[in-house]
PyMOL commands that place a pseudoatom at each C-alpha (Angstrom):
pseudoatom trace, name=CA, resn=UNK, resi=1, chain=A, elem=C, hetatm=0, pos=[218.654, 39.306, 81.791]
pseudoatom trace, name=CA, resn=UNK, resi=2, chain=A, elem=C, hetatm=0, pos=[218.968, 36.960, 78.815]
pseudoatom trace, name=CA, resn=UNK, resi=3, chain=A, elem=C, hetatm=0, pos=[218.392, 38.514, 75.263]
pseudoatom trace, name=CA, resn=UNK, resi=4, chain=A, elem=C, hetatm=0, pos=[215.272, 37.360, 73.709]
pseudoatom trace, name=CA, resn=UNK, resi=5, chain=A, elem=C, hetatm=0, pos=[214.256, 38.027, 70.129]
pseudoatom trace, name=CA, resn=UNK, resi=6, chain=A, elem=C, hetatm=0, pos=[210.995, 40.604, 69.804]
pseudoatom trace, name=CA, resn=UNK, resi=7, chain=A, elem=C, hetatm=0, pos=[211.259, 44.069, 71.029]
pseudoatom trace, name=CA, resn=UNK, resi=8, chain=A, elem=C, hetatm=0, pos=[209.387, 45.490, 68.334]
pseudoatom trace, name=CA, resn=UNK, resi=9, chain=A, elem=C, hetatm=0, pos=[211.834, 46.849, 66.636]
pseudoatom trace, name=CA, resn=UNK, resi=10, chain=A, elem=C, hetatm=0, pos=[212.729, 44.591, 63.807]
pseudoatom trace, name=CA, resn=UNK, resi=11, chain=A, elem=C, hetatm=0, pos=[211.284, 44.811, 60.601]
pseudoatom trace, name=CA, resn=UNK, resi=12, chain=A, elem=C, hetatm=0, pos=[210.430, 41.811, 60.587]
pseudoatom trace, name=CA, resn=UNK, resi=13, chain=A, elem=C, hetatm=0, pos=[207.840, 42.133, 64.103]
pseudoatom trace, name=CA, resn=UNK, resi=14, chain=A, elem=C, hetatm=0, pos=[207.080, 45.122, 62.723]
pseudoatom trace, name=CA, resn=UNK, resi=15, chain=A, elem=C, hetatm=0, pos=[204.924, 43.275, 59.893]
pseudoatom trace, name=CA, resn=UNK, resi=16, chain=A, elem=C, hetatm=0, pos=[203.617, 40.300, 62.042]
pseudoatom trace, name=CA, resn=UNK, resi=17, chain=A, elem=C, hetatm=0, pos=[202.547, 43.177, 64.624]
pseudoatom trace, name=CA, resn=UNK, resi=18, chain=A, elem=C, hetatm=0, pos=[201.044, 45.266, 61.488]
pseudoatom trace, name=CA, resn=UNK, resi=19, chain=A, elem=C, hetatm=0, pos=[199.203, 42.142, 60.132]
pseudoatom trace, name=CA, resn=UNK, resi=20, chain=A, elem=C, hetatm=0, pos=[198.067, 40.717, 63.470]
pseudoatom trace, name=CA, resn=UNK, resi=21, chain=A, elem=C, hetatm=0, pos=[196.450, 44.443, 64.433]
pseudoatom trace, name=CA, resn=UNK, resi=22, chain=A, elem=C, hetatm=0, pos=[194.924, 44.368, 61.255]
pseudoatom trace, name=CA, resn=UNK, resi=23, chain=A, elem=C, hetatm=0, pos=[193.087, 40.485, 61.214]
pseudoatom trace, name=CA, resn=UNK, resi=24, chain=A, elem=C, hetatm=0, pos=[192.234, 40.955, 64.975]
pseudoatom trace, name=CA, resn=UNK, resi=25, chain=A, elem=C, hetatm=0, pos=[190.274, 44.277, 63.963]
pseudoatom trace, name=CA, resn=UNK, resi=26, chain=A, elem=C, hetatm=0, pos=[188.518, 42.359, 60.969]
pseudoatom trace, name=CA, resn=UNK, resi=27, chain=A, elem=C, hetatm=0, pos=[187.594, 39.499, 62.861]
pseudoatom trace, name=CA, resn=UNK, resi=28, chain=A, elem=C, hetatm=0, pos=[187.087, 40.209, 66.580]
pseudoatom trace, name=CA, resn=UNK, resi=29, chain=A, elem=C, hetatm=0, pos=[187.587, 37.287, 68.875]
pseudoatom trace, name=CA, resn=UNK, resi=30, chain=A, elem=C, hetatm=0, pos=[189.396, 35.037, 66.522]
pseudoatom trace, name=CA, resn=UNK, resi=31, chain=A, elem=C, hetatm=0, pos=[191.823, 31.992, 68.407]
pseudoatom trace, name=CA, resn=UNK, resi=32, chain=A, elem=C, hetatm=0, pos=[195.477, 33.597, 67.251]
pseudoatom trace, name=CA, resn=UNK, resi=33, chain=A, elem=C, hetatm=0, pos=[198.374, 31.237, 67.570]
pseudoatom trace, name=CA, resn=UNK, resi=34, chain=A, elem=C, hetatm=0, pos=[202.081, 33.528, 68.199]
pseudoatom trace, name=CA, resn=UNK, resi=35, chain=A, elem=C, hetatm=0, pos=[204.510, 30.445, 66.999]
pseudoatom trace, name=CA, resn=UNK, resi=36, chain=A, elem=C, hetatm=0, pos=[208.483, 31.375, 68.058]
pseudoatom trace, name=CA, resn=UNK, resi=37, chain=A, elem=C, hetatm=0, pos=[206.749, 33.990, 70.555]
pseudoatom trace, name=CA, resn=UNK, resi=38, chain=A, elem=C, hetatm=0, pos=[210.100, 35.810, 71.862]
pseudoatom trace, name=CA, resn=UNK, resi=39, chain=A, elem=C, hetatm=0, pos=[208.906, 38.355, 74.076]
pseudoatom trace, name=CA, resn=UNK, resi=40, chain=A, elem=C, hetatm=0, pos=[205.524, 38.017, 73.913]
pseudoatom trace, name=CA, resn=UNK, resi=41, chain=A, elem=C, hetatm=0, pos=[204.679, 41.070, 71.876]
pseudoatom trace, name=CA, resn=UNK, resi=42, chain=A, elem=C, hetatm=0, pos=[202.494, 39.583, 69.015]
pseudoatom trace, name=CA, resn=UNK, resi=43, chain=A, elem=C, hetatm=0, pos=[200.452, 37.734, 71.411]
pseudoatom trace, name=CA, resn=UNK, resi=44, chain=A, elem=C, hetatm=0, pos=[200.088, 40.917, 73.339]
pseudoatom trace, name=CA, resn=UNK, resi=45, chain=A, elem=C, hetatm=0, pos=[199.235, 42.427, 70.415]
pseudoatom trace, name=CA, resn=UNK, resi=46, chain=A, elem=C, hetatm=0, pos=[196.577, 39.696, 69.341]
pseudoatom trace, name=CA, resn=UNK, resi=47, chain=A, elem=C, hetatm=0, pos=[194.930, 39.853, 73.061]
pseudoatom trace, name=CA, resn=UNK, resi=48, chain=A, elem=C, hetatm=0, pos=[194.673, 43.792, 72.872]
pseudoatom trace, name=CA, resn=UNK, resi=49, chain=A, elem=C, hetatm=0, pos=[193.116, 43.773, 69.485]
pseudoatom trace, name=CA, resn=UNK, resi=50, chain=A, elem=C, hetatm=0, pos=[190.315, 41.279, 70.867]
pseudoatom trace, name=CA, resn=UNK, resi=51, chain=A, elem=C, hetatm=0, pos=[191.877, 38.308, 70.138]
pseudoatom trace, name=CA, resn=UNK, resi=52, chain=A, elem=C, hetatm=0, pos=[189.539, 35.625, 72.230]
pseudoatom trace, name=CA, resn=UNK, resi=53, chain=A, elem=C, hetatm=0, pos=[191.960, 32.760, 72.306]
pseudoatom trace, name=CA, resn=UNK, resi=54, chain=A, elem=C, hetatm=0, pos=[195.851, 33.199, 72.755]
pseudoatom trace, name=CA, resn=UNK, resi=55, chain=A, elem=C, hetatm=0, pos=[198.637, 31.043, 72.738]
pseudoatom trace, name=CA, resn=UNK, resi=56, chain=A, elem=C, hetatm=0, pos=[202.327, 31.957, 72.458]
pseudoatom trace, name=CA, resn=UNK, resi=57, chain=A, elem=C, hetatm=0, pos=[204.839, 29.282, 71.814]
pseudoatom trace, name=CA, resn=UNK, resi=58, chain=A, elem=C, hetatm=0, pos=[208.747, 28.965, 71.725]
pseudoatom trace, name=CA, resn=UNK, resi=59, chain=A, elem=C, hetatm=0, pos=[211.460, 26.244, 71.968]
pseudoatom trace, name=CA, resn=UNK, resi=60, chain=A, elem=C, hetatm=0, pos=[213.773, 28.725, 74.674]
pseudoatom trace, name=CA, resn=UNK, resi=61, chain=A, elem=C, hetatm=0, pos=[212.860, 28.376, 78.122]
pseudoatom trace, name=CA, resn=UNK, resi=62, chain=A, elem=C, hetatm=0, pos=[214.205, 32.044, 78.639]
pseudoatom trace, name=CA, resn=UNK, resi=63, chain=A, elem=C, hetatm=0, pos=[211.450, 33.313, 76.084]
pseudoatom trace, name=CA, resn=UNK, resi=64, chain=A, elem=C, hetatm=0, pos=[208.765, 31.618, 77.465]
pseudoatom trace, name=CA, resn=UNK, resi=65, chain=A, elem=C, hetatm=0, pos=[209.447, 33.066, 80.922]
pseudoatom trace, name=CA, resn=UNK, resi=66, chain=A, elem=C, hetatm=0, pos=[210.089, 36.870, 79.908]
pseudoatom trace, name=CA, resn=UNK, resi=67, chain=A, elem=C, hetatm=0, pos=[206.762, 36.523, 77.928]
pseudoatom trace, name=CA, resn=UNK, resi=68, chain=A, elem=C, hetatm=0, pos=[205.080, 35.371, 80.732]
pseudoatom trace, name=CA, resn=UNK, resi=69, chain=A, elem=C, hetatm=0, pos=[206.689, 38.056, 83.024]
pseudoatom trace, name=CA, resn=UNK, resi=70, chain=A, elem=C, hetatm=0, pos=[206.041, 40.443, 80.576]
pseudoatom trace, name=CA, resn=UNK, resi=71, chain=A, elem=C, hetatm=0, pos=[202.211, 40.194, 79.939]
pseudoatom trace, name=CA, resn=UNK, resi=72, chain=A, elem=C, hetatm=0, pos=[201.967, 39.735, 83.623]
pseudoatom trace, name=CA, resn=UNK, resi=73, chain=A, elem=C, hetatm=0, pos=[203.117, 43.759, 83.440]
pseudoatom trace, name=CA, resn=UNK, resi=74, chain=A, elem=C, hetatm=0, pos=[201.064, 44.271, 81.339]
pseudoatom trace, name=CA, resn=UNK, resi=75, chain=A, elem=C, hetatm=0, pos=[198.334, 43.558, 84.033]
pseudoatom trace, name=CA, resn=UNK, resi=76, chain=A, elem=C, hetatm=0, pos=[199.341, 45.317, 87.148]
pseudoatom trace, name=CA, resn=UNK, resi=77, chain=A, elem=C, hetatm=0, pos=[196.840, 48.388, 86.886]
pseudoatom trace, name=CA, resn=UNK, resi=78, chain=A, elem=C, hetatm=0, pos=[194.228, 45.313, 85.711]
pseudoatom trace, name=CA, resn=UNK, resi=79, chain=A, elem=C, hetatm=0, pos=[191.329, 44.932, 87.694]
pseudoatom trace, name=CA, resn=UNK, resi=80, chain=A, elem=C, hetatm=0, pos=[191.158, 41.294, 86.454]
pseudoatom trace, name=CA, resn=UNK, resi=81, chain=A, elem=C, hetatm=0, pos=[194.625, 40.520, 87.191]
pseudoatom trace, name=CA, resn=UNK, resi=82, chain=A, elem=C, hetatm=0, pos=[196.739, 37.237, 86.352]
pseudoatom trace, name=CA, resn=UNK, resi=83, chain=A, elem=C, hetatm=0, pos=[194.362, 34.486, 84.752]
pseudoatom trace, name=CA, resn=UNK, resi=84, chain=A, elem=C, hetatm=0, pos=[194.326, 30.878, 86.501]
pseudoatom trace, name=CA, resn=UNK, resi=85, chain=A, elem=C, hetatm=0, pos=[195.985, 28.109, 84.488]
pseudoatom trace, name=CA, resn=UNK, resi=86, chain=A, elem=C, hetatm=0, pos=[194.695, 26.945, 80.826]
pseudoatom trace, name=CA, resn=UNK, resi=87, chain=A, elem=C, hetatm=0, pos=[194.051, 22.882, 80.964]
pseudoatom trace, name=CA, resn=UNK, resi=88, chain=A, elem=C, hetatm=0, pos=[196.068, 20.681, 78.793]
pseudoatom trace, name=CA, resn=UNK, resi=89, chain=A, elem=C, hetatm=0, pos=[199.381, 22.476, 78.360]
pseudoatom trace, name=CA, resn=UNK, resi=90, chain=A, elem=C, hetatm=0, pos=[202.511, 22.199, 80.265]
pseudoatom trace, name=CA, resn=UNK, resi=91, chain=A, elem=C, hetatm=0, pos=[202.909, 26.702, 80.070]
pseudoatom trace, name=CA, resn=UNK, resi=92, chain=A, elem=C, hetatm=0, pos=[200.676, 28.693, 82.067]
pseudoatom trace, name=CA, resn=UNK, resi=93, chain=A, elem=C, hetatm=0, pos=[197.873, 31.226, 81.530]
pseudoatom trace, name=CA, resn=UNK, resi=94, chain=A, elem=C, hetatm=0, pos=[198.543, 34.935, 82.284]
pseudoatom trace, name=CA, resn=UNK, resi=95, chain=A, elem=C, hetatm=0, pos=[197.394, 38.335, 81.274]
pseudoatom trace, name=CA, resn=UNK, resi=96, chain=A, elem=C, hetatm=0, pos=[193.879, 38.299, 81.213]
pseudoatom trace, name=CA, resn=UNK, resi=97, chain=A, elem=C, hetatm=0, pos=[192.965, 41.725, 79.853]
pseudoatom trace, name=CA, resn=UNK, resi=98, chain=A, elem=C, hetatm=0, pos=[190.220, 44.431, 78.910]
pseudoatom trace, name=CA, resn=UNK, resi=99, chain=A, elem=C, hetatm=0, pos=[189.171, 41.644, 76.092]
pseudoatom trace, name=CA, resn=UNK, resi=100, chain=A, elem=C, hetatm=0, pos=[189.040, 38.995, 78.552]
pseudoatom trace, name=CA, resn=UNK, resi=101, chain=A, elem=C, hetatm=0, pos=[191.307, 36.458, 76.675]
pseudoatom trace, name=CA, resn=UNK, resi=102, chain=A, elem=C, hetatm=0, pos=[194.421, 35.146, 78.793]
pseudoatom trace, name=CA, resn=UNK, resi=103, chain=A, elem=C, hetatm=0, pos=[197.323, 34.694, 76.882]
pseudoatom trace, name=CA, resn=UNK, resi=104, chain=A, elem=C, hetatm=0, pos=[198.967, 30.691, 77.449]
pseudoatom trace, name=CA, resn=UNK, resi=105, chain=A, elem=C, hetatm=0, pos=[202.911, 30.429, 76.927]
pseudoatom trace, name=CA, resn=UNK, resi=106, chain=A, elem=C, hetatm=0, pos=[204.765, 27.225, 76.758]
pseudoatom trace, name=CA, resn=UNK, resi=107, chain=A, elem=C, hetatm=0, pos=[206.532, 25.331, 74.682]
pseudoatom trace, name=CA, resn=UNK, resi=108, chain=A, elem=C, hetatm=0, pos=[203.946, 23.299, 72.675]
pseudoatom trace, name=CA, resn=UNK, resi=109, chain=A, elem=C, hetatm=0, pos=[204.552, 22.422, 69.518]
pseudoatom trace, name=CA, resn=UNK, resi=110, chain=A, elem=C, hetatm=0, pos=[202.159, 24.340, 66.595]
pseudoatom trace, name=CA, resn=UNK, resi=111, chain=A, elem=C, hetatm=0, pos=[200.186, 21.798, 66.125]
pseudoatom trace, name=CA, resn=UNK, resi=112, chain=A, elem=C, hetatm=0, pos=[199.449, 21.140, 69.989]
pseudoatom trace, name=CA, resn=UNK, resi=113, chain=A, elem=C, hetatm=0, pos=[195.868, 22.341, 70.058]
pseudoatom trace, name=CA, resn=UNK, resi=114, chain=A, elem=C, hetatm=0, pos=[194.497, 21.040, 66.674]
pseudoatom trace, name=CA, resn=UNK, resi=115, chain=A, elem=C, hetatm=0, pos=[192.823, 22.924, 63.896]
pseudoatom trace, name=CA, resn=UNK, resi=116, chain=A, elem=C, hetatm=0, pos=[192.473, 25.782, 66.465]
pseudoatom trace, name=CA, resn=UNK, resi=117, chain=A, elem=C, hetatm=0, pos=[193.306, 29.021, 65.570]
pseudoatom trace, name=CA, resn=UNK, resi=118, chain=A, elem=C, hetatm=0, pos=[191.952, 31.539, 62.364]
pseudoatom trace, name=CA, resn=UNK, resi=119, chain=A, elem=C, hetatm=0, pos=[195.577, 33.189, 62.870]
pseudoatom trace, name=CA, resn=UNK, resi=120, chain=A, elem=C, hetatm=0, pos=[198.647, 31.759, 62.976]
pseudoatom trace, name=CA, resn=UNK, resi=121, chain=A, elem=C, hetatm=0, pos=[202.040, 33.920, 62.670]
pseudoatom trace, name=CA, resn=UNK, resi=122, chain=A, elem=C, hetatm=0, pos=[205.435, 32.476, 63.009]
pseudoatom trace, name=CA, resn=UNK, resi=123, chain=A, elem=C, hetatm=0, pos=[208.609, 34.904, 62.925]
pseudoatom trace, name=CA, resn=UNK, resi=124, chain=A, elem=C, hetatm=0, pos=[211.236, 32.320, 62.719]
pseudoatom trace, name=CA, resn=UNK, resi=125, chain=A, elem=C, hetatm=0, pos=[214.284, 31.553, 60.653]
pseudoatom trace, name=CA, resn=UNK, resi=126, chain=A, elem=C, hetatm=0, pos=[213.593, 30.139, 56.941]
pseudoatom trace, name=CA, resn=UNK, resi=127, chain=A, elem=C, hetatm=0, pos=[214.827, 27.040, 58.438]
pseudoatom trace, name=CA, resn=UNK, resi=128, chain=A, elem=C, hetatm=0, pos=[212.329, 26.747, 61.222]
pseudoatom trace, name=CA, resn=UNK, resi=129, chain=A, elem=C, hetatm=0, pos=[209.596, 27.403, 58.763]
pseudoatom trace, name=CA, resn=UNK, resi=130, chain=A, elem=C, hetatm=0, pos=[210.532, 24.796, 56.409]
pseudoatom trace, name=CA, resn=UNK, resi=131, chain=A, elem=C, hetatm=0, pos=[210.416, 22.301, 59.386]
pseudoatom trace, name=CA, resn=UNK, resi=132, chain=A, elem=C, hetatm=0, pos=[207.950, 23.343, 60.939]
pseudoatom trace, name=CA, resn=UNK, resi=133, chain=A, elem=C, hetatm=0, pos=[204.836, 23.909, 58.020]
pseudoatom trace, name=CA, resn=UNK, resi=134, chain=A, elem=C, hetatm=0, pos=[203.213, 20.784, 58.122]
pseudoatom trace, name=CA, resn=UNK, resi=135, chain=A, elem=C, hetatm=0, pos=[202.869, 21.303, 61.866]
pseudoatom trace, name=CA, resn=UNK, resi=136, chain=A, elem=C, hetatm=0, pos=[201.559, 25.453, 61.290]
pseudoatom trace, name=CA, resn=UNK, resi=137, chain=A, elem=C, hetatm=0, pos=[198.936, 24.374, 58.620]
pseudoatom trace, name=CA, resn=UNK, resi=138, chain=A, elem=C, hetatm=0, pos=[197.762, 21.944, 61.174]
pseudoatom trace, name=CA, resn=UNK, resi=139, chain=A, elem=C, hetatm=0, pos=[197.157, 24.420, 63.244]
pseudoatom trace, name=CA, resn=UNK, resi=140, chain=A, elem=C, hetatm=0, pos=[194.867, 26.399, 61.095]
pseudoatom trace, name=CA, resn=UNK, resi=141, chain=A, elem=C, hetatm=0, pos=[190.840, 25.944, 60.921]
pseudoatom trace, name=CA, resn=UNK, resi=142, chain=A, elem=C, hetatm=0, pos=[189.736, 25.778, 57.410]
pseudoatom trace, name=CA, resn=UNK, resi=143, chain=A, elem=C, hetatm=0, pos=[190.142, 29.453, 56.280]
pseudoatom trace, name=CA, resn=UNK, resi=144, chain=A, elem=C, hetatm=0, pos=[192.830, 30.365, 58.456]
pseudoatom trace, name=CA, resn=UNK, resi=145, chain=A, elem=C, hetatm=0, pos=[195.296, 32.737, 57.774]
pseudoatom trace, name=CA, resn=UNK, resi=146, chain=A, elem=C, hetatm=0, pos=[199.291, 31.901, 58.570]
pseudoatom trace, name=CA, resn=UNK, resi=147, chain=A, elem=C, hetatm=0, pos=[201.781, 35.040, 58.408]
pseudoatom trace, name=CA, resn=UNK, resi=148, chain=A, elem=C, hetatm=0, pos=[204.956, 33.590, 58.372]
pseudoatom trace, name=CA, resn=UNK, resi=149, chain=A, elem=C, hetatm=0, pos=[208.087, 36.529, 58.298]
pseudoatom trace, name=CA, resn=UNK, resi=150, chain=A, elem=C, hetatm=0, pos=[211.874, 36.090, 59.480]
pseudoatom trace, name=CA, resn=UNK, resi=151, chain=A, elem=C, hetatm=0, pos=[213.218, 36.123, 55.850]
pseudoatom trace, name=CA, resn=UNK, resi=152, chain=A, elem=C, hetatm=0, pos=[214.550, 38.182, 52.909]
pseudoatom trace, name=CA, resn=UNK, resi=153, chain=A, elem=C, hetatm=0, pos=[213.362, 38.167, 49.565]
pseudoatom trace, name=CA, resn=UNK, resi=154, chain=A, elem=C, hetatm=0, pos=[215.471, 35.302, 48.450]
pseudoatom trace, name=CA, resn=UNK, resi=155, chain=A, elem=C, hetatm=0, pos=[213.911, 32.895, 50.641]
pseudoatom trace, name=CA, resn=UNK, resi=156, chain=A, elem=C, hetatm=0, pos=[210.400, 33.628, 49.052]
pseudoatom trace, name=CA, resn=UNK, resi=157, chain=A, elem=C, hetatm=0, pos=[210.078, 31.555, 46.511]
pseudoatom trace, name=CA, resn=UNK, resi=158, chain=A, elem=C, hetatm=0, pos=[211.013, 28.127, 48.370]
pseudoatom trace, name=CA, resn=UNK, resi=159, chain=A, elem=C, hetatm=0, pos=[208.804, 29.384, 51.026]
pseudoatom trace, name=CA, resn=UNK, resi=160, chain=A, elem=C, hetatm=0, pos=[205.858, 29.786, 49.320]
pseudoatom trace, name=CA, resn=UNK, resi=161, chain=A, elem=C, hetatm=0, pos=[206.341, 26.555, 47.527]
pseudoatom trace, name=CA, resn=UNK, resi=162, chain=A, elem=C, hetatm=0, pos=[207.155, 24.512, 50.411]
pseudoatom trace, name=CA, resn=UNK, resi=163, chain=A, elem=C, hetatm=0, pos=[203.345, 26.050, 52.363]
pseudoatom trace, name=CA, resn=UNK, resi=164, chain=A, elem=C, hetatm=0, pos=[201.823, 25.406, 48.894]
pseudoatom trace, name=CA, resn=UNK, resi=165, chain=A, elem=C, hetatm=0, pos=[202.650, 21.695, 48.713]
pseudoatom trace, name=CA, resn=UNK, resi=166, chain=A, elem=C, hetatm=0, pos=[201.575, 22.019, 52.039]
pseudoatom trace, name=CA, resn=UNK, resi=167, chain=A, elem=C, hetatm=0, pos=[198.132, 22.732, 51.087]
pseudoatom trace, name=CA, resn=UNK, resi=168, chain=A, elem=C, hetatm=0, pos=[197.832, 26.548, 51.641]
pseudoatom trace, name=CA, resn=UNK, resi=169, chain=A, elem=C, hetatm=0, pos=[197.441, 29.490, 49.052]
pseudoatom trace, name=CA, resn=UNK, resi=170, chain=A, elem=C, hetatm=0, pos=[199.586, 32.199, 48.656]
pseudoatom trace, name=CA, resn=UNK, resi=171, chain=A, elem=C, hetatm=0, pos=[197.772, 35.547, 49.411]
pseudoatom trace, name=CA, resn=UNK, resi=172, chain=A, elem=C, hetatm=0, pos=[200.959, 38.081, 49.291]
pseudoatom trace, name=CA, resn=UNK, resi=173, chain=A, elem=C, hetatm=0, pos=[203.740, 39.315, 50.201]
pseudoatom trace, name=CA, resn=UNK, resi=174, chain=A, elem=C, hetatm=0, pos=[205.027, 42.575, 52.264]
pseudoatom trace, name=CA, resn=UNK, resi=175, chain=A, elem=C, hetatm=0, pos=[208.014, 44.095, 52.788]
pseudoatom trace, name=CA, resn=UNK, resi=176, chain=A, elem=C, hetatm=0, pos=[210.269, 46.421, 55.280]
pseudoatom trace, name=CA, resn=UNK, resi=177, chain=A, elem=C, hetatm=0, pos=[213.386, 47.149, 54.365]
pseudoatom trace, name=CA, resn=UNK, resi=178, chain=A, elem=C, hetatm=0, pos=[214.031, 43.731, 52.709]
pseudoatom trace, name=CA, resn=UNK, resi=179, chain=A, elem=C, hetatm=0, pos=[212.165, 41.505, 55.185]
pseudoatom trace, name=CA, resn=UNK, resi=180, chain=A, elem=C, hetatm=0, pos=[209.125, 40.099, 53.938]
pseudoatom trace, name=CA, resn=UNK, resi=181, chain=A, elem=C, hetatm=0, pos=[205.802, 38.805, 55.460]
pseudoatom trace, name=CA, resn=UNK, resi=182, chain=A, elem=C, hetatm=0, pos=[204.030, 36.422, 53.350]
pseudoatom trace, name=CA, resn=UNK, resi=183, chain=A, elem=C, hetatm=0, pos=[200.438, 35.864, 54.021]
pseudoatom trace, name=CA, resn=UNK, resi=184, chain=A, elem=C, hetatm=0, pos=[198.580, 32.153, 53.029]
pseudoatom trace, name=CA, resn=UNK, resi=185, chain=A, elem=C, hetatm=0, pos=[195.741, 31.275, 53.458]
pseudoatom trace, name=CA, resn=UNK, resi=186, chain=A, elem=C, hetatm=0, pos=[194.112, 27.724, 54.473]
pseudoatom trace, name=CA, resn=UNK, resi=187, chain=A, elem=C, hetatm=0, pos=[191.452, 26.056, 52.292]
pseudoatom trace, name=CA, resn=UNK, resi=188, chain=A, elem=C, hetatm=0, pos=[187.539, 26.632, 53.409]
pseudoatom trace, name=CA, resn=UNK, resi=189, chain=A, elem=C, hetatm=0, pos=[186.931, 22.924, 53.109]
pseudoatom trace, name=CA, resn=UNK, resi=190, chain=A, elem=C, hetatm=0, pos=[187.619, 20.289, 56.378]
pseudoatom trace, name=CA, resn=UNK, resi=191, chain=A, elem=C, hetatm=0, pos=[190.754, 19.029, 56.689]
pseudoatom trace, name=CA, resn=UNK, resi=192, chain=A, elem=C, hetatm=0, pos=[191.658, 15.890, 54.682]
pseudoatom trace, name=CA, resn=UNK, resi=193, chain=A, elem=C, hetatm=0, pos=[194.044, 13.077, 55.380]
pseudoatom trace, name=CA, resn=UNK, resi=194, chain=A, elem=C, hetatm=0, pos=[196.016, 14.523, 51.908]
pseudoatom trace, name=CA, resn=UNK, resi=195, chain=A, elem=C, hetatm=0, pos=[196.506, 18.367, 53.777]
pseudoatom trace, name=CA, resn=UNK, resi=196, chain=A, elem=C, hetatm=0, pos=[200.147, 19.068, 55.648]
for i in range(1, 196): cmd.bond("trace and resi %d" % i, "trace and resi %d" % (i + 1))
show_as sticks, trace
zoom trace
């Protein structure tokens, strides 16, 4: 079985799972957006919470497919069983659960579906995030919220200025044992050609 990242244990998933539980509960049926995805577990926890719309993404073939595997666990004592196939991605849909939302994995870039998703979390490398934040703000409807953790407090201030110039706000930051979350926040106004 290959090793892929997301057990739960981490500090790091710890605070995406802790934030993600919380913005699902304040806004039911919100379109969440899992970003590096791993095992699936932030999804899962999205689609629990009430999430409507789920979609977990990640560049390793492996991850995608224990995801996948895993939610479909998830759904063995389900009376609704595996979901049928999402249109318009090359992953699949599975794990349609009590809240009715199927969870899609593949390996889509953020910025795939559009201005989608009120949620977007990425636990990923500083690296990664760097790369990838015009693509994550793109991502986000106007008033979306991105949680982006995988860092130490080091990395935070070239983080938040590099989503910043991007065109998001800072809204905090959270820690675990030196890992941090930071939570920012998308303008309310439409997208413009200037944004990410």
């Amino acid at each position: 079985m290959p090793t892929v990242f997301g057990d739960g244990s981490h500090p790091t998933t710890r605070l995406c799972a802790k934030g993600v539980d919380v913005l699902c509960r304040q806004r039911p049926g919100i379109a969440v957006l899992d970003v590096g995805t791993g095992t699936g577990i932030l999804a899962r926890v999205a689609r629990a919470r009430g999430a409507s719309f789920v979609v977990g993404t990640d560049i390793d073939p492996a991850a995608v497919a224990f995801a996948k595997a895993q939610t479909e666990l998830d759904n063995v004592s389900s009376p609704i069983g595996v979901a049928a196939s999402l249109a318009g991605g090359r992953g699949n849909a599975v794990g349609e659960g009590a809240s009715g939302a199927c969870i899609h994995f593949g390996d889509e870039a953020p910025d795939h579906w559009g201005a989608r998703f009120d949620l977007v979390v990425a636990n990923i490398l500083e690296a990664p995030l760097h790369a990838l934040a015009p693509a994550l703000c793109r991502a986000l409807l106007p008033g979306g919220i991105l949680l982006i953790s995988g860092f130490m407090w080091p990395q935070v201030p070239a983080l938040r200025h590099t989503f910043e110039t991007a065109g998001l706000q800072s809204d905090g930051a959270f820690s675990l044992d030196d890992w941090v979350l930071l939570r920012l926040t998308a303008s309310q106004a439409p997208a413009t050609a200037a944004r990410c």
